[in-house]
Every structure is written in C-alpha cells, then in structure tokens.
C-alpha positions in Angstrom: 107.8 117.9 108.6 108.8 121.5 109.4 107.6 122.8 106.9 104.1 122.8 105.1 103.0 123.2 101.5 101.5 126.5 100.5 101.1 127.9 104.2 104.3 130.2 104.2 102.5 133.6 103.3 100.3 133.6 106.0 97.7 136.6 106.5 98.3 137.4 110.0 101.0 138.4 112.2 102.9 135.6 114.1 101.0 135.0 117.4 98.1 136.8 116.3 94.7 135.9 117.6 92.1 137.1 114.9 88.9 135.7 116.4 88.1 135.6 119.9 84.1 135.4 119.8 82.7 132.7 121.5 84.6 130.3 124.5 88.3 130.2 122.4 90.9 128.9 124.5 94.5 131.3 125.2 97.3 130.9 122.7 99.0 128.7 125.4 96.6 126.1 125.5 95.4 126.3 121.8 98.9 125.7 121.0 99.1 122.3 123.2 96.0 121.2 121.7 97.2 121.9 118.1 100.2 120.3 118.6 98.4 117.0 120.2 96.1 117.2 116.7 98.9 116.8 114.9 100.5 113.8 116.5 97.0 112.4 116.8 96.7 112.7 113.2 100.4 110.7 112.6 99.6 108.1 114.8 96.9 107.1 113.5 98.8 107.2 110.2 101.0 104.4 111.5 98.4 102.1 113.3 97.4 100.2 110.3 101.1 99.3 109.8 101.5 96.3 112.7 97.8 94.9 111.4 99.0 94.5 107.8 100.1 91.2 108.9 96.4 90.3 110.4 94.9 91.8 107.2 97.2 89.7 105.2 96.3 86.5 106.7 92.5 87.1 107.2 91.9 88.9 104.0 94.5 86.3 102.1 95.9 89.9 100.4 99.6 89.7 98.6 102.2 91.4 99.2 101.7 93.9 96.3 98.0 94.6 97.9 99.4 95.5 101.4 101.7 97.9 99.8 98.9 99.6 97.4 96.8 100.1 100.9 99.7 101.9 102.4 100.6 103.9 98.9 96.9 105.1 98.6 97.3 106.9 101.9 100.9 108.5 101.0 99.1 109.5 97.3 96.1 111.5 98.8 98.3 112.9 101.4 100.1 114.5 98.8 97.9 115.6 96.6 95.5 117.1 99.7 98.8 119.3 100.6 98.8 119.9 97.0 95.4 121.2 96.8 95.0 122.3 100.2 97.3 123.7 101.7 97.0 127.5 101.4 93.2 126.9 101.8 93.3 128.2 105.6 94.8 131.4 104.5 91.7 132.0 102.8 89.1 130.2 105.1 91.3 130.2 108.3 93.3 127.8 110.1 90.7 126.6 112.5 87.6 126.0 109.9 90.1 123.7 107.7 91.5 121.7 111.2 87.8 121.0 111.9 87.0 119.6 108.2 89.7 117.7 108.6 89.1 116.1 111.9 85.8 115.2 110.6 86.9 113.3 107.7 89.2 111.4 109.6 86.7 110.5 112.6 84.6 109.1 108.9 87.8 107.5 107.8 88.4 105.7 111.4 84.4 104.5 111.4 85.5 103.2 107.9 88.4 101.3 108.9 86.0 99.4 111.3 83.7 98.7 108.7 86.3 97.5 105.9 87.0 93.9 105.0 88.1 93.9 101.9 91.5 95.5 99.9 89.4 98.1 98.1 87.4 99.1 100.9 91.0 99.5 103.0 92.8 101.2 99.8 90.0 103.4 99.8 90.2 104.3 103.7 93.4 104.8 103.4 93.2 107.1 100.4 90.4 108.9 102.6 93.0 109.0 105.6 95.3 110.4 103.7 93.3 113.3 102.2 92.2 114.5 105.9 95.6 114.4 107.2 97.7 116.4 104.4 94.7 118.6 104.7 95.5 118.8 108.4 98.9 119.4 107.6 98.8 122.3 106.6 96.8 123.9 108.5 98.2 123.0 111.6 101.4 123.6 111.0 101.0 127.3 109.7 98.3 127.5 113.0 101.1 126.8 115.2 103.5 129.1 113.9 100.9 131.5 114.0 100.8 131.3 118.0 104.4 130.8 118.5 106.8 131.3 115.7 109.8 130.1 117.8 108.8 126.6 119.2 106.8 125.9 116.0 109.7 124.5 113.5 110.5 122.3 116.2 107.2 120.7 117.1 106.2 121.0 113.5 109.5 118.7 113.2 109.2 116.3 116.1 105.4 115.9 116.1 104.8 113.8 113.2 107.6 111.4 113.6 106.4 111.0 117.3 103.2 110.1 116.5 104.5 107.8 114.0 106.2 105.9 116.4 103.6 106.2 119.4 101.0 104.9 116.0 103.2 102.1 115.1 104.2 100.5 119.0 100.5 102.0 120.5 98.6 99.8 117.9 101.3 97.1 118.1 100.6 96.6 121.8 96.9 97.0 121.7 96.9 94.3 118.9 98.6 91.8 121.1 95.4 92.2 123.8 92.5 92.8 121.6 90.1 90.0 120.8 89.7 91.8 117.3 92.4 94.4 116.5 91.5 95.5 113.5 88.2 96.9 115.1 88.8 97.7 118.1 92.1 99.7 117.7 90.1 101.9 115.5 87.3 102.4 117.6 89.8 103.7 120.2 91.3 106.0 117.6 87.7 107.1 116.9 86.5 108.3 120.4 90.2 109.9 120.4 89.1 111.8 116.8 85.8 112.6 118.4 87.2 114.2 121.3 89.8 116.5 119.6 87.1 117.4 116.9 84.8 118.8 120.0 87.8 120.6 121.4 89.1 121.9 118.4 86.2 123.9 118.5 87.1 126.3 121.2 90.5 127.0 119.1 91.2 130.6 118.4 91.4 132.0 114.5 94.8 132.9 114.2 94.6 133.7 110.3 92.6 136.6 108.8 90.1 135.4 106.1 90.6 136.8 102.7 89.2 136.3 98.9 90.4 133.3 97.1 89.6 130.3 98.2 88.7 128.9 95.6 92.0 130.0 93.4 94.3 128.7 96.1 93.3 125.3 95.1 95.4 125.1 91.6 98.4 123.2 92.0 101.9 125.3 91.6 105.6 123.8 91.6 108.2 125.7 90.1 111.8 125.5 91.7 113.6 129.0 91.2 117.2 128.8 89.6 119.1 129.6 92.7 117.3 126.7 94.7 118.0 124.2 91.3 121.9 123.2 92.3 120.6 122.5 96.2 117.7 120.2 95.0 119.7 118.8 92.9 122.2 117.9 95.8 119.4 117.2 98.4 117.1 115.0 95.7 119.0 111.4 96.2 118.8 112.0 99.8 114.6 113.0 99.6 114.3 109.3 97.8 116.7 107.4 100.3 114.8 108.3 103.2 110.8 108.4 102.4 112.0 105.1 100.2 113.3 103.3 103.6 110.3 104.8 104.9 108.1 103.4 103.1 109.8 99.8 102.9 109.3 99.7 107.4 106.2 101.7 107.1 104.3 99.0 104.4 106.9 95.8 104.6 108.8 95.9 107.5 107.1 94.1 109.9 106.6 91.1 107.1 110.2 91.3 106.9 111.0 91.0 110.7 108.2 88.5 111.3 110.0 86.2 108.6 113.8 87.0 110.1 112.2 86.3 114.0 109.2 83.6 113.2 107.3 85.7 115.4 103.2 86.5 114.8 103.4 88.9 117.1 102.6 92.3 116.6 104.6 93.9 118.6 107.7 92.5 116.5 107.1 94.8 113.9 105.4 97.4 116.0 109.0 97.9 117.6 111.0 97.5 114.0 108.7 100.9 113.1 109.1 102.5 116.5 113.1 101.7 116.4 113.0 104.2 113.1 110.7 107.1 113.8 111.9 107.8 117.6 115.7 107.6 116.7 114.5 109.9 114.0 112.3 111.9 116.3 115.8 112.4 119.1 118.3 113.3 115.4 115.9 116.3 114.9 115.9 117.7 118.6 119.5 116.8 119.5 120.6 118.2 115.8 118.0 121.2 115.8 121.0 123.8 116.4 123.4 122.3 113.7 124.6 123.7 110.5 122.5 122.3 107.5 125.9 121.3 105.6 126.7 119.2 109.2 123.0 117.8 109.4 123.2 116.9 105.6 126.8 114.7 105.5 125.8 113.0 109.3 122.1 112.1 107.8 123.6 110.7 104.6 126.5 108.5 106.7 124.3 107.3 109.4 121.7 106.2 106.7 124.0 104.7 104.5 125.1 102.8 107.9 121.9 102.0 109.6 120.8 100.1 106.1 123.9 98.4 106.1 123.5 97.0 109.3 120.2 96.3 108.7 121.2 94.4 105.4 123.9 92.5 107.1 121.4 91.2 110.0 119.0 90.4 106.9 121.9 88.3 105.2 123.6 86.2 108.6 119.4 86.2 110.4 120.7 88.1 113.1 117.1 90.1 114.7 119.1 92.2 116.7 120.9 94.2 113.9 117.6 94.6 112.0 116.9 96.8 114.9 120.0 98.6 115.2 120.4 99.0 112.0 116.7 100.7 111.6 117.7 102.9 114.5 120.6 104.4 113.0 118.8 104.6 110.0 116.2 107.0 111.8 118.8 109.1 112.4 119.6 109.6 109.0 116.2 109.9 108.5 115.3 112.8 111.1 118.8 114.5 110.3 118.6 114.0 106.7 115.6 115.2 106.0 116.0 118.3 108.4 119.5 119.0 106.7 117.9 118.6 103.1 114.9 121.4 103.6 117.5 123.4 105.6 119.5 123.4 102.3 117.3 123.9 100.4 114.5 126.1 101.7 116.7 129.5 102.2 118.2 129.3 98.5 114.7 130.6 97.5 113.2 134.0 98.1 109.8 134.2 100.7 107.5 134.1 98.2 108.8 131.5 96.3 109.2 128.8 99.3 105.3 127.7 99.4 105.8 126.4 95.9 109.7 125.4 96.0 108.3 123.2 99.4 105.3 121.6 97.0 108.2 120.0 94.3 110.1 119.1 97.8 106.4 117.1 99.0 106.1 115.3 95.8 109.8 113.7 95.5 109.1 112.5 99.1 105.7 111.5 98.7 106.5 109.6 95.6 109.7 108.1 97.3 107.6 106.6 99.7 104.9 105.2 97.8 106.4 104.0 93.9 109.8 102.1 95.7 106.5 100.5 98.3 104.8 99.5 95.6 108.3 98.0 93.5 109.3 96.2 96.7 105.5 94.7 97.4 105.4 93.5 93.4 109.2 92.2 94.1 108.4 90.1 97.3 105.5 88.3 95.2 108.6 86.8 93.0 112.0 87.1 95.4 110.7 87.1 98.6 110.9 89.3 101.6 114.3 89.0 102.1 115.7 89.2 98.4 113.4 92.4 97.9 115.1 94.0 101.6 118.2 93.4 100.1 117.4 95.0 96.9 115.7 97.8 98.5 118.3 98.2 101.0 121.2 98.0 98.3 119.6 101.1 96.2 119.2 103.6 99.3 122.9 102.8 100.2 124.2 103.8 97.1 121.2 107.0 96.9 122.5 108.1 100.7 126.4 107.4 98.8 125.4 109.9 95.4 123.9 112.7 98.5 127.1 112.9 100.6 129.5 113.1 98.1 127.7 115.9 95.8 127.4 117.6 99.4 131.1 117.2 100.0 131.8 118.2 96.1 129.5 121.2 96.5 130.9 122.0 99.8 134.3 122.7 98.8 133.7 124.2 95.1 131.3 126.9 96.7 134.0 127.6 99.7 136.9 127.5 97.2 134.4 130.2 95.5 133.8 132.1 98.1 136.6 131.7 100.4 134.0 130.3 103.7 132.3 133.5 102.7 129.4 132.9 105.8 125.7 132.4 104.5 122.8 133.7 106.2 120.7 130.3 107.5 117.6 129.5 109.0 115.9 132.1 111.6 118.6 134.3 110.1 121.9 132.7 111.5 125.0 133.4 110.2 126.3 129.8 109.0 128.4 128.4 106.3 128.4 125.4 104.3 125.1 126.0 102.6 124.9 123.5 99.8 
C-alpha cells in the first residue's frame, strides 16, 4: 500500500535526519534497508500460504480452520494500523520499526513451535499485529528520507514480498525435510538480522507528547471524499476479496484442478497475482487515476473470468492467466481507487479518510475468506471459486460503470474543468 494509516502529519521535514548519535547509517542506505524491512515483513506474510495444504493434512484442519488462520492475521493487521499507526510520530519511526521486528522474530519462533489451529490462529494474529505496526512506520520513515521514490516503493514493496513470500516458501517446501519448521527458522535468522541492523537506522521523526492519545481509533470520511468512496468501495471489496480467496484457498483450489501435492503449484497460483500486480503499479505509476480506475476494474473483471472459465472446462493453464490479469486489476485498481479517493480530502483529514479505506480492505479480505472456507466444507472448492469468483465479477462490473457514470456527469459539470492530482498534477477525470 502507498499509503499508511495515521502517518500523514508527520513531525519532521521530508528527508530529515533528527537523530544522528551513535553509528546511524546515511539516508541512502537507511532507505534500502527500510525498504528491504518492508518486503521482509510481506513475505513472510505470504509464506504460510503454500503450507496450508501440509497443515491441512497433518493437523486434519477444514477448510473453514485454514481460512480463520489466514483471517486472524488480516484482523490484527488492521487493527495494529488502527491503533498504531501515528504511534512513531510520537515515539519515532525507528523505536516503533524495532518493536516490531521483535515481535515478529517471537511470532516466527512461534510458528516453529505451533501444532495445533489455535496455536497457528494465534501466530498469525501475533504476525499480523507486528506487521500493521511495521506498516506504518515504515512507510512514513521512508517518505521521510525520500519523498519522491517513497509512494512507489511504498506501492511495489508489499506486493513484491508477497509474491517472493508465496513462491520462496513454495520452493523451499518442496526440499525441506520438515517445511513447516524449517521455512520459519530461515525467516527467523532473516528477522534477527534486520532487527540488529535496524538498529543503526537514523530518527527521521521528531518525538513529541501524545503517545498515548494517538492510540484511539478515528474514521470519519469528509463529505467531499463521500461520492469517491462511494465509487471506489465495490472495487476495495473485489480486489482484497480475490485476495483473500488465492491468499487462504487458492492453492486448495489449484491442487484439486492439477492433482498436484506439490507446493509449488499453489506457490506459483499466489506468485502469478501479486507480481502481475506488482508490474500494473510501476508500469501504471504515471496514469490518470480515472484511467488506472476503469483498466483495474476491466482487467479484474477479466482475469476472474478467465480464471472461472478454466475452473469450469479443468483447464490449469487459464487458472493462471486468469490470476495474472487479475493482478493487474489488483495493483491498478487499488492504486486508481486511493488515487481517487485520497486528494478529495483536505491534509489533515487523509490519516483518518485512509483508516475507513484500511478497514473495507482488511475486512474484504478476511469475512469473504472466511464465507468461502465455511462454503467449501458444504460445495466444495470448486463450487465456492465459482461463487466467489461470480460476486467480484459483478463488484469490478458496479465499480466501472459508477466510474464511467461519475466520469461524464462531473465533466458535463464542469466542462473537463482539469483537477489538481497526486504530487500536484494537473489531471482530469477525478472520480
């Protein structure tokens, strides 16, 4: 995401070092490391996805139990970017990326000890917590050092890890003599190493009083940003829904299409998703949100019915294609949607406008999981795809035409009248 919860009033100047006491490493290098934190922190957000299937077999867990483990992690992500995300404006950016490297390097020494569902739900939830935390942080740290390539690595960082998460742990769990250990262990001496490094980071945000207050929860959508969220709001559940569905079921629902155990099967259904997204957001960076908007909504309305059509005649290879256009929607769409909706609302309203935006995606993600996993118990895999699938088709439908509606009765308004966009371009179509 671009964008992060409660971070947008930051303290200090863009590219400000605060703090340099101590060894702190140059803006340059502090910028690389914060931006390797960051997909660190997404891919091991995607690792536990191709052992579901091991999990489910060893542990003898349902369908509906795999999908609570991966909805407990979406939950307490949200709610930690909730709670925490203007907490490094008060405490700074570096003392709040530290916390939360150490509660993930505890939540991958979990993972190894887990063998149960509520130990793993629990994990997860834990996961979760230290990586919305993270977030936040992070993201407001990098635009601290560099204001102009932030957005875009804020952008491309967490879909990349997704997808390096998803294929890294898919390979490794086709070697390993015990995945679901081992993989985690990896991801642990990778935690511990960024944890001592992030140590030498430099204080980019000037501590302040409030801490404490900075923690209650705000979302409030002012009424100029109501019409856009309105618009953008079927496209928010389409995508984090059929993000969800690969993230939790997806490689169930390839392994039963292919008769494949192997990980990698569904390590590559994830990976087909999050890269194509990851290429739509840095090919698509310079577009027009109204442009970004109507592609994202046809290409995911096109991916999933490709994807639905190989579900329906067994053909693998358009499950793939079909997820990879999808990702396009994905990256484009959710770039166009924030793009939309983000300059409708004044500076100081945007940290809380951006908080509503979190919890329609965050719930998109994990309540249509959870439907699909409760579904699959009853309909089956396939059945619950098609179900799935069916409702974000006509969601992506609802998006694009109330952005083509909106489109034309603002220019007929306005006469084209140009809108002043993101960074301050001067663009027009702003839904």
């Amino acid at each position: 995401m671009d964008v992060s919860s409660k971070t947008l009033g930051a303290s200090s100047s863009p590219g400000t070092v605060t703090q340099r006491s101590g060894r702190r490493l140059k803006p340059g290098p502090a910028f690389v490391l914060q931006a390797a934190i960051s997909v660190a922190f997404l891919a091991a957000s995607s690792a536990p996805t191709p052992l579901y299937a091991i999990y489910q077999s060893s542990l003898h867990l349902s369908a509906l139990l795999i999908t609570a483990i991966f909805a407990a992690y979406s939950i307490a992500l949200l709610l930690a970017l909730l709670v925490f995300g203007a907490l490094s404006d008060h405490v700074g950016r570096r003392a709040v990326i530290i916390g939360a490297l150490t509660i993930q390097l505890a939540a991958m020494i979990l993972f190894i000890l887990a063998d149960n569902a509520t130990e793993l739900i629990a994990v997860r939830a834990i996961q979760g917590l230290a990586t919305g935390a993270a977030t936040a942080a992070l993201a407001a740290g990098l635009t601290d050092l560099a204001p102009v390539k932030a957005p875009i690595i804020n952008s491309v960082s967490p879909i990349l890890g997704m997808a390096a998460g998803a294929l890294g742990s898919a390979a490794l769990a086709t070697v390993a003599a015990v995945p679901t250990i081992e993989i985690f262990i990896i991801l642990a001496a990778l935690f511990a190493v960024l944890l001592i490094t992030a140590s030498w980071l430099p204080e980019t945000a000037s501590k302040k009083p409030g801490a404490w207050k900075s923690l209650a929860v705000r979302m409030t959508v002012p009424s100029p940003a109501r019409g856009p969220l309105l618009t953008a709001a079927p496209m928010l559940v389409a995508i984090w829904a059929i993000g969800g569905f690969v993230l939790s079921l997806g490689p169930t629902l390839v392994r039963a299409e292919t008769g494949s155990n192997s990980p990698m099967i569904g390590g590559w259904f994830v990976f087909a998703l999050t890269i194509s997204g990851a290429v739509a957001v840095m090919l698509l960076r310079s577009s027009p949100p109204l442009k970004l908007f109507i592609l994202g909504a046809a290409a995911l309305a096109a991916g999933v019915g490709i994807l639905l059509v190989g579900v329906l005649s067994h053909q693998t290879a358009l499950l793939f294609v079909g997820a990879a256009i999808a990702g396009v929607g994905f990256g484009g769409g959710f770039q166009g949607a924030l793009r939309t909706i983000m300059p409708a609302a004044a500076p100081g309203e945007r940290a809380t406008l951006l908080a509503t935006v979190y919890v329609i995606s965050y719930l998109a993600t994990s309540v249509p999981a959870i439907a699909a996993g409760v579904l699959s118990s009853s309909w089956g895999i396939n059945a619950t795809a098609i179900a799935m699938g069916s409702a974000v088709i006509v969601l992506a439908l609802i998006a694009l035409a109330s952005a083509l509606f909106r489109s034309r009765t603002a220019s007929a308004a306005a006469g084209f009248a140009p809108v002043a966009g993101e960074h301050g371009q001067r663009q027009t179509g702003v839904l």
